[in-house]
C-alpha positions as CSV (number, residue, x, y, z in Angstrom):
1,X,99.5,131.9,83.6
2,X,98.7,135.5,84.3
3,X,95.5,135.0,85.7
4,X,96.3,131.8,88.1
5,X,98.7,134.6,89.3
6,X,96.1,136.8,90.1
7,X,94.5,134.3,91.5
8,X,97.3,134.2,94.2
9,X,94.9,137.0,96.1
10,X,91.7,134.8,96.4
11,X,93.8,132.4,98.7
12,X,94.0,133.8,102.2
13,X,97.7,134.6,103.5
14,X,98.2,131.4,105.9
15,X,101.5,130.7,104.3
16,X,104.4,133.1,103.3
17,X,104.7,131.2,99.9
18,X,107.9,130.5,98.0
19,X,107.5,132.3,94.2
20,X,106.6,129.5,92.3
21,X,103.8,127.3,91.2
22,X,104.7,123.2,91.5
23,X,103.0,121.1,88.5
24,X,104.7,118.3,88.7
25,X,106.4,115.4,90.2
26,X,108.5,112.6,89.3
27,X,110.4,110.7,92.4
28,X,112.0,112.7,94.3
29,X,112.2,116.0,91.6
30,X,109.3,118.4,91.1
31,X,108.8,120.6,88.1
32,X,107.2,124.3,88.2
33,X,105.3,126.2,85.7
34,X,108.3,127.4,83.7
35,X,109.4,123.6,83.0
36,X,112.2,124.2,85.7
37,X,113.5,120.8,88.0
38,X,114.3,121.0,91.5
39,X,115.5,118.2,93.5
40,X,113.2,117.9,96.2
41,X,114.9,117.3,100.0
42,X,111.2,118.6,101.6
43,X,108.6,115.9,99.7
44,X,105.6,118.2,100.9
45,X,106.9,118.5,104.4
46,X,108.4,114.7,104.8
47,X,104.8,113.4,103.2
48,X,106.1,112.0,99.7
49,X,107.7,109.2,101.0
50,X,107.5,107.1,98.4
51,X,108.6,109.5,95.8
52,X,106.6,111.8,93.9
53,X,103.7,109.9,91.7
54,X,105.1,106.8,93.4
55,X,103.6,103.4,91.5
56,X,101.9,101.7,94.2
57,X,99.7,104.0,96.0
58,X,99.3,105.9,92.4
59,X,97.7,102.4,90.6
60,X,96.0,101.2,94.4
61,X,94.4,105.1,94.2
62,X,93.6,104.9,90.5
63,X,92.1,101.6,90.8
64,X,89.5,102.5,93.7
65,X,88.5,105.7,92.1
66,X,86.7,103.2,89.2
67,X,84.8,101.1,92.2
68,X,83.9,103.5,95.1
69,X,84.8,107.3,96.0
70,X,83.0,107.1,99.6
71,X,80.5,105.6,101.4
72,X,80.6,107.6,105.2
73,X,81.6,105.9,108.0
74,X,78.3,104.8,108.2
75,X,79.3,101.2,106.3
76,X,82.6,99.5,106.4
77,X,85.0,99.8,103.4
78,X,87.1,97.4,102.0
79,X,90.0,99.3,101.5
80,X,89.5,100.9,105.6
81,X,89.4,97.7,107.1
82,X,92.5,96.6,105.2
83,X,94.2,99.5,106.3
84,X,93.2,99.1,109.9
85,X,94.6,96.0,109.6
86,X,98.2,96.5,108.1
87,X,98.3,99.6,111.0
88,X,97.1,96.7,113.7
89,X,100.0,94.4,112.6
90,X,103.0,97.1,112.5
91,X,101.4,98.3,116.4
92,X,101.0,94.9,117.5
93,X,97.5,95.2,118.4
94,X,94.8,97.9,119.4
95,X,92.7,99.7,117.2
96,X,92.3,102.6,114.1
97,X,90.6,105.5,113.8
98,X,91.0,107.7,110.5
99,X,90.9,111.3,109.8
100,X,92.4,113.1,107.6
101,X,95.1,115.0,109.0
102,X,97.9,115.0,111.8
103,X,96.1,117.8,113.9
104,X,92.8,115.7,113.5
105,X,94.6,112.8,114.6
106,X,96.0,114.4,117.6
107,X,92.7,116.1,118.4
108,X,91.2,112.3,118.8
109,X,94.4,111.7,121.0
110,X,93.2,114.5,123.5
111,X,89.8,113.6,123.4
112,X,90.5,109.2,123.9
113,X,93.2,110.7,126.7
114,X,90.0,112.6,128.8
115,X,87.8,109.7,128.1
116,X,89.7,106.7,129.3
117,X,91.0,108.0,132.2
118,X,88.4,110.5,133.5
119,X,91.0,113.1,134.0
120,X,91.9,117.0,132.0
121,X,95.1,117.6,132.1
122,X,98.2,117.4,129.2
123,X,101.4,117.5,129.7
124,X,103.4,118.3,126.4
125,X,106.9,119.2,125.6
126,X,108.2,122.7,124.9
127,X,109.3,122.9,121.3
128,X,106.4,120.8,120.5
129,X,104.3,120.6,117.4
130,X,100.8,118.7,117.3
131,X,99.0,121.0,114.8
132,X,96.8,124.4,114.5
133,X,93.1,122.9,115.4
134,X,92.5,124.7,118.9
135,X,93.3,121.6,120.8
136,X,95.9,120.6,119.4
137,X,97.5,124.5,119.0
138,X,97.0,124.2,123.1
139,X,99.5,121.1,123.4
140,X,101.7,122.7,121.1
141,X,105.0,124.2,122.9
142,X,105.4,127.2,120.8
143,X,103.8,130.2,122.2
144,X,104.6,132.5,119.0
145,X,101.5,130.4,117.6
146,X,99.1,130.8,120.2
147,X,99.2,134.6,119.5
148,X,96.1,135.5,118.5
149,X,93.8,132.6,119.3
150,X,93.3,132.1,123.0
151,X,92.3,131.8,125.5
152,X,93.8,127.8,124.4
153,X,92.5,125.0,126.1
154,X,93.6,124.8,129.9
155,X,95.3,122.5,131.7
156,X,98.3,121.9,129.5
157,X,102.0,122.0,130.9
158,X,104.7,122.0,129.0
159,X,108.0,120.3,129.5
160,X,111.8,120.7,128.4
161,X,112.6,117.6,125.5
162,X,115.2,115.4,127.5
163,X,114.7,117.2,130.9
164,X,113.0,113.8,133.6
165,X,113.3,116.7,136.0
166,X,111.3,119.1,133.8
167,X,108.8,116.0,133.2
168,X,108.4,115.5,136.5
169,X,107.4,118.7,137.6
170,X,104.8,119.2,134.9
171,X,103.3,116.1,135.7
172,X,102.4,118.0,139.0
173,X,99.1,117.6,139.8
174,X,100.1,113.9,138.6
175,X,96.4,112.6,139.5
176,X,95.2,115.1,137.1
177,X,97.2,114.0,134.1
178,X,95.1,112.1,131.3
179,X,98.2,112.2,128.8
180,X,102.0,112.7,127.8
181,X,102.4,114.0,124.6
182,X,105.9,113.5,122.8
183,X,107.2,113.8,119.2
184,X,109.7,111.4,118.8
185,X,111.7,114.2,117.1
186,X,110.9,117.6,117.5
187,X,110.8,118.3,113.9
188,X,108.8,122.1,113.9
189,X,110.7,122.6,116.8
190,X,114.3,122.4,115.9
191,X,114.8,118.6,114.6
192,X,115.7,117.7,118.4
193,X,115.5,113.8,118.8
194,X,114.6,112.3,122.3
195,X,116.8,110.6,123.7
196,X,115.8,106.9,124.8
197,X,116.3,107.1,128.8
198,X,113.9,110.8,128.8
199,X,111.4,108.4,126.6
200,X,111.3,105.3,128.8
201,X,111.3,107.4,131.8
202,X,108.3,109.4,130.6
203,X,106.8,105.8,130.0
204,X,107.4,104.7,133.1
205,X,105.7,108.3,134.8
206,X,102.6,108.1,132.5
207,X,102.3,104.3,133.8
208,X,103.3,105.1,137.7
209,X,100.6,108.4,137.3
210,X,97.8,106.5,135.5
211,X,98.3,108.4,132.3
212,X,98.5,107.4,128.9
213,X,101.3,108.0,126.4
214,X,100.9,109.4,123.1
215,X,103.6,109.4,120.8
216,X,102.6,111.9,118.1
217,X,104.9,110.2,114.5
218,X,103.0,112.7,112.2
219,X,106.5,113.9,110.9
220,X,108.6,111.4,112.4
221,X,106.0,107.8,111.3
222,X,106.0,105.8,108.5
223,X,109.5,104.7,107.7
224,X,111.2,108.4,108.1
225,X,113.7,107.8,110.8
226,X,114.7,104.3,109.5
227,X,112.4,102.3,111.3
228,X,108.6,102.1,110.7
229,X,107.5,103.9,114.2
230,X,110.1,106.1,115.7
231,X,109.4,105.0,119.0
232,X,111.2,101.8,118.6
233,X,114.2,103.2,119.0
234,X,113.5,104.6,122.1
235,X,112.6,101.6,124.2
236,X,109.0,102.3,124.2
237,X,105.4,100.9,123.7
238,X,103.2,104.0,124.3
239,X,99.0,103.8,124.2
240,X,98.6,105.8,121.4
241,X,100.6,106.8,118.1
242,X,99.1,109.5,115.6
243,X,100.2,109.6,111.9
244,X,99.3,111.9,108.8
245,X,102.0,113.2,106.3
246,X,103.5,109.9,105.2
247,X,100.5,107.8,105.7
248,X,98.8,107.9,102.1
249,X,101.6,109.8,100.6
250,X,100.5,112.5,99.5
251,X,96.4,112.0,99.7
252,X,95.2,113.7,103.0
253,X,95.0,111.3,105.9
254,X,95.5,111.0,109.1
255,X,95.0,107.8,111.7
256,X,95.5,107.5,115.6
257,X,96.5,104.1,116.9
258,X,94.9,103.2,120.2
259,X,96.5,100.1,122.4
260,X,94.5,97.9,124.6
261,X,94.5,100.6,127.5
262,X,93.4,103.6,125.5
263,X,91.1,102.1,122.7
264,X,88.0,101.6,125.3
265,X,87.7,105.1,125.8
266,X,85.6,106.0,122.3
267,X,82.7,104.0,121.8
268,X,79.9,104.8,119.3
269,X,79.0,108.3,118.8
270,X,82.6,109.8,120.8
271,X,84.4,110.6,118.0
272,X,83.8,110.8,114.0
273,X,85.3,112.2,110.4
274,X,83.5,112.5,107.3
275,X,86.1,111.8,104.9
276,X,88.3,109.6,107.5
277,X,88.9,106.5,106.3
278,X,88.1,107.3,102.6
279,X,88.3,104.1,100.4
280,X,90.4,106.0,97.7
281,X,92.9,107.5,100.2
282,X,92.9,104.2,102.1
283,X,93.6,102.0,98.9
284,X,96.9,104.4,98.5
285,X,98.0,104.2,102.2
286,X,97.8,100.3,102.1
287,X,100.0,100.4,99.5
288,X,102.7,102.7,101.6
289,X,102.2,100.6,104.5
290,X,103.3,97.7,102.2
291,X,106.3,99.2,100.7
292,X,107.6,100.1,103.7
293,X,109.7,97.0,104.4
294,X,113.1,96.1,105.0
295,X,115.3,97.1,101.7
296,X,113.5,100.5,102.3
297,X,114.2,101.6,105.8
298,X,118.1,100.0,104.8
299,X,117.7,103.1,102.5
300,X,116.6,105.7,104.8
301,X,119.6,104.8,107.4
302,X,122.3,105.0,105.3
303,X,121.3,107.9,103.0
304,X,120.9,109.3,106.6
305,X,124.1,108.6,107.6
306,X,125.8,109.9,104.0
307,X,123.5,113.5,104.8
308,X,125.0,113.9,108.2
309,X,128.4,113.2,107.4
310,X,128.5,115.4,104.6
311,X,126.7,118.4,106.2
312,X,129.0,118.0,109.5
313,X,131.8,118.2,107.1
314,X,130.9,122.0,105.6
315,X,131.9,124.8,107.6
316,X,128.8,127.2,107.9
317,X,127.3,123.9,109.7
318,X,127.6,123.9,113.7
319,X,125.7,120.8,114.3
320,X,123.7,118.2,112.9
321,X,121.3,116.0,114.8
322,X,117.8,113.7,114.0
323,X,117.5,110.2,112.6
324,X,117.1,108.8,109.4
325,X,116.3,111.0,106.7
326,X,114.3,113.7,109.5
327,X,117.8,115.9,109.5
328,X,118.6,118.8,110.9
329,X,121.4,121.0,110.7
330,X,121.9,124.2,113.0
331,X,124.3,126.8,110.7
332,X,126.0,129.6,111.5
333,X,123.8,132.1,110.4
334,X,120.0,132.6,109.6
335,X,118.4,129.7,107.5
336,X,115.9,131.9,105.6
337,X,118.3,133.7,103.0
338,X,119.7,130.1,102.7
339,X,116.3,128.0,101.2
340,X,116.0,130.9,99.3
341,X,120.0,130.5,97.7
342,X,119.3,126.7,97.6
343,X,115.9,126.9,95.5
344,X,118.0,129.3,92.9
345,X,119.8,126.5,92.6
346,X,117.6,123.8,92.3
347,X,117.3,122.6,95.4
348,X,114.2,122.8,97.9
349,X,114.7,122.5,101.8
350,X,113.1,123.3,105.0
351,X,113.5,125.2,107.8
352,X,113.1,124.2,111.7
353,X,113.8,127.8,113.3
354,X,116.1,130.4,112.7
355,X,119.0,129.1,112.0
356,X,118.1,125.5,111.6
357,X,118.2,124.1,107.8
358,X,115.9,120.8,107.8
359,X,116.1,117.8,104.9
360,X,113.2,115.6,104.7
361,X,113.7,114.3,101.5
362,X,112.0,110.8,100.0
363,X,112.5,107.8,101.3
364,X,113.6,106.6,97.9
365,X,116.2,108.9,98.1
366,X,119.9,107.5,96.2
367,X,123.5,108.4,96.7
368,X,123.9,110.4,93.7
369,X,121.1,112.4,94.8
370,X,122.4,112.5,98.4
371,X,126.1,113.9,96.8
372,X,124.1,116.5,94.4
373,X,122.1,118.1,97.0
374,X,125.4,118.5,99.5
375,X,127.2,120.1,96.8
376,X,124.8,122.4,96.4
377,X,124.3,122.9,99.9
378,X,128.0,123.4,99.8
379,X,128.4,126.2,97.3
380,X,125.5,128.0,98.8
381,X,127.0,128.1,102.5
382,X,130.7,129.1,101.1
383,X,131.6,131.8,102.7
């Protein structure tokens, strides 16, 4: 072990890493090099939605590897065009194209937004996450991460989540606009749900305008808030969806979802990803897309409601807001010292800000794990 510590130098300081080393996974508890368990209420950032090593995308994965690794996009794949079609059926229509990350996804978003409507500008939402590849860093609402690396790309305003007003006036040149681009829930940016009436009106602008709308569910997609999309909660049916994290659970992928009015802006030669699409990865997401069904997102809503009551009933907690199991709980001090207390303890957690705990634990998630990790959350915020 001493040398993979050593080795700790040769990888370049992008993250300010927690001090241990993760080697393995079981459901929803991980293991680290010593042999110690933690319960895990992060599942790499809500991706292990399934659970850790979960059985179906592990066999669909294993299975693949022994017929086909990749091919290129340059031929179709079996296991691609099955995907595309389980994503077609959940959107009701339109069309796929894979990557292999959220910020790739949202990078084709930007790119299918300029296309189909001949027009520049974005108009984003402050808060806002959409990833760290230059464009998608631009539409991102969180100028302490644009140190560094601009000029960003121009012609993005920015609007206040659950603001019309704010909207409005962003929108301004509104014949410029190509795109609206909303999370769902502001998950980076605090865990800040939007609320249905700011999402339908947005709708409504994008349509009145000539925009599109792009509802990035990288965080928010694949079952997390108790419903496949996130957006059907709000009242919506917007042009494009992105999704990573969740997708393949675990194997790197991303996908953006393009609706009749979008999907004509990339034809042959617009757009393109190596790896997207890649059979192995695509076996493993099919078999998310699957077990995402009824009896599962039953789970995610009432360990989501069992979460928020029992954070809103511990002191150090001021507030507690998101959906499903994307929870977020605004505390009374700074959140930092606290996932360090919790992960002494056996429990890993997020943060969304300062003083904003975040629990994006599996989907599979039970009650007894529910109760164990609020106990521990409660001895660790006693004052």
């Amino acid at each position: 072990m001493t040398s993979l510590v050593h080795a700790r130098s040769s990888v370049l300081p992008t993250y300010a890493r927690a001090d241990i080393t993760v080697v393995r996974g079981d459901g929803c508890t991980v293991w680290d090099d010593a042999g110690r368990s933690y319960l895990d209420f992060v599942a790499g950032i809500a991706v292990v939605g399934l659970g850790h090593c979960a059985p179906g995308p592990l066999a669909a994965a294993k299975a693949q590897l022994d017929e086909l690794w990749h091919a290129s996009n340059l031929y179709w794949t079996e296991p691609m065009l099955r995907l595309a079609s389980l994503l077609e059926e959940r959107f009701e229509g339109g069309g796929a194209f894979f990557c292999n990350s959220g910020a790739e996804a949202n990078e084709a978003a930007l790119k299918i937004a300029r296309k189909a409507t001949g027009r520049t500008r974005i108009v984003a939402l402050e808060g806002g996450f959409h990833g760290r590849t230059l464009g998608a860093l631009s539409a991102t609402g969180q100028p302490g991460k644009w140190e560094g690396f601009g000029p960003l790309v121009p012609g993005v305003s920015f609007a206040r989540p659950n603001d019309v007003e704010s909207l409005e006036a962003a929108l301004a040149p509104a014949r410029e606009t190509a795109l609206i681009l909303l999370e769902p829930v502001l998950g980076e940016g605090g865990v800040i749900p939007l609320e249905p009436g700011f999402a339908q009106a947005a709708a409504e602008l994008a349509h009145e305008v000539g925009a599109l709308l792009c509802v990035d569910e990288v965080q928010a997609g694949m079952g997390r808030t108790g419903t496949f999309f996130a957006y059907e909660q709000l009242g919506i049916r917007p042009d494009l969806v992105t999704l990573a994290k969740g997708l393949a659970n675990g194997l790197p992928m991303g996908a953006l979802l393009a609706g009749e009015r979008a999907a004509a802006g990339f034809v042959p030669g617009d757009h393109g990803s190596t790896f997207g699409g890649n059979p192995v990865v695509a076996a493993a997401a099919c078999a998310v897309v699957e077990a995402i069904d009824a009896e599962l997102l039953q789970n995610v809503r009432d360990r989501g409601v069992e979460l928020e009551a029992g954070l809103s009933a511990l002191p150090a907690v001021r507030s507690v807001r998101g959906r499903g199991l994307l929870i977020g709980a605004e505390l009374d001090r700074p959140v930092g010292p606290v996932v360090d207390a919790c992960r002494e303890q056996g429990l890993l957690v997020l943060s969304a800000g300062p003083d904003v705990l975040r629990l994006t634990p599996p989907l599979i998630v039970d009650a007894a794990q529910v109760a164990e990790a609020l106990t521990i959350l409660e001895g660790v915020l006693a004052p």
